[in-house]
KOLLUM-526150 format. One record per residue (C-alpha): y, z, x; residue number from 1. Coordinates in nm, 4 decimals, always signed. Example, Ala and Ser with C-alpha at 12.3 -4.5 7.8 and 13.67 -1.06 7.14 Angstrom:
<Y -0.4500 Z +0.7800 X +1.2300 nr 1> .
<Y -0.1060 Z +0.7140 X +1.3670 nr 2> .
END
This chain:
<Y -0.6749 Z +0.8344 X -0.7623 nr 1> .
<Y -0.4128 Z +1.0846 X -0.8841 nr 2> .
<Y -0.1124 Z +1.0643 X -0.7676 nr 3> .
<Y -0.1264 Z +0.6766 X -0.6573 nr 4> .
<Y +0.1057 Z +0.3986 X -0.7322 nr 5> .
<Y -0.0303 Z +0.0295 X -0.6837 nr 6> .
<Y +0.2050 Z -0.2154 X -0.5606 nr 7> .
<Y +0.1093 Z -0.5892 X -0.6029 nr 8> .
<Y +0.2495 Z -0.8332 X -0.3702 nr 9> .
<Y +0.3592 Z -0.5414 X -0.1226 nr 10> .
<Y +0.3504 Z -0.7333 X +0.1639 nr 11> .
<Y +0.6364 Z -0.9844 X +0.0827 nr 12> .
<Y +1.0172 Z -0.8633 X +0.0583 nr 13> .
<Y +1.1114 Z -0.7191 X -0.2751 nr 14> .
<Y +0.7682 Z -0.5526 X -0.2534 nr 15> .
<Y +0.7876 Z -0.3844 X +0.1111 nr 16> .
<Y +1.1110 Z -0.2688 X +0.0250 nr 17> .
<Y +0.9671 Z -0.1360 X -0.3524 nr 18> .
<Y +0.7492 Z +0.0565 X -0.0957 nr 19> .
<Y +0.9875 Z +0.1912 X +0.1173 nr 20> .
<Y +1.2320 Z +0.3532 X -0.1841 nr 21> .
<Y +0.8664 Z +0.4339 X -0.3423 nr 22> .
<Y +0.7922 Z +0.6172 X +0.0028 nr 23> .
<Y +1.1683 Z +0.7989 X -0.0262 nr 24> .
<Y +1.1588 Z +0.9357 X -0.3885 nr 25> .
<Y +0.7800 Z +1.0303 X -0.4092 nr 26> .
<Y +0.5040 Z +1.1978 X -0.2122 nr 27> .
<Y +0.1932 Z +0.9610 X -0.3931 nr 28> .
<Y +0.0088 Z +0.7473 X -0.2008 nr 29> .
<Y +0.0766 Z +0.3874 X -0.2123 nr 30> .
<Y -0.1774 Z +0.1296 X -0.2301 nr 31> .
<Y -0.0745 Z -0.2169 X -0.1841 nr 32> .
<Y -0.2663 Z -0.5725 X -0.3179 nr 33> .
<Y -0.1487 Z -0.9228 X -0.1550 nr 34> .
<Y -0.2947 Z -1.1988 X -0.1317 nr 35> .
<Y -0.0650 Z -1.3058 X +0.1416 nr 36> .
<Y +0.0406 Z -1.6381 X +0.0022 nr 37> .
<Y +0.3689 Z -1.5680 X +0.0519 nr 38> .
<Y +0.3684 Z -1.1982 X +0.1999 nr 39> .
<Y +0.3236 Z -1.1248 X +0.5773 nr 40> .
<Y +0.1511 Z -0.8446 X +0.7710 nr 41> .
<Y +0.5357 Z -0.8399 X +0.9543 nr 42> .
<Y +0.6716 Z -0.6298 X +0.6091 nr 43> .
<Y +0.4011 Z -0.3671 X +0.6594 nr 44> .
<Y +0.5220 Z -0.0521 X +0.6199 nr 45> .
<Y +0.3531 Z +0.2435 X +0.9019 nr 46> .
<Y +0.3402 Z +0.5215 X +0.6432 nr 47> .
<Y +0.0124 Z +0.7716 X +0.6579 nr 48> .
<Y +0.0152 Z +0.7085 X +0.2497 nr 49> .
<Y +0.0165 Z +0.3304 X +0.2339 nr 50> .
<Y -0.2592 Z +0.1198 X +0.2248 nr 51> .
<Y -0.2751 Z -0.2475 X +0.2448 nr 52> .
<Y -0.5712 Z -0.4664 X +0.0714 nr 53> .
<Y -0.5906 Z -0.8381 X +0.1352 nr 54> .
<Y -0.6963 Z -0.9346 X -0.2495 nr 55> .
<Y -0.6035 Z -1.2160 X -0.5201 nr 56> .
<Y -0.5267 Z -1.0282 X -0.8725 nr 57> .
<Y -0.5660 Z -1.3161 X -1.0408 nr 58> .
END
């Protein structure tokens, strides 16, 4: 996975938008982890090199 940032909690609002100045300044891929507790699939970003997975870190 060279070349890949991991985002937790990318599907809430400080993390979509992480994710979208992430997306700006960089050419990795993005992958992000949310449990969805307080995220929504509304701040997904459509973006060839993001990836969303529903998981709990802890």
């Amino acid at each position: 996975m060279k070349n890949t940032i991991i985002v937790t909690g990318g599907a809430g609002f400080v993390g979509s938008n992480l994710i979208q100045s992430l997306l700006k300044k960089s050419k990795y891929k993005i992958i992000s982890i949310d449990d969805y507790s307080s995220g929504s699939i509304k701040n997904h970003i459509k973006n060839k090199n993001v990836k969303y997975i529903k998981c709990n870190t802890s």
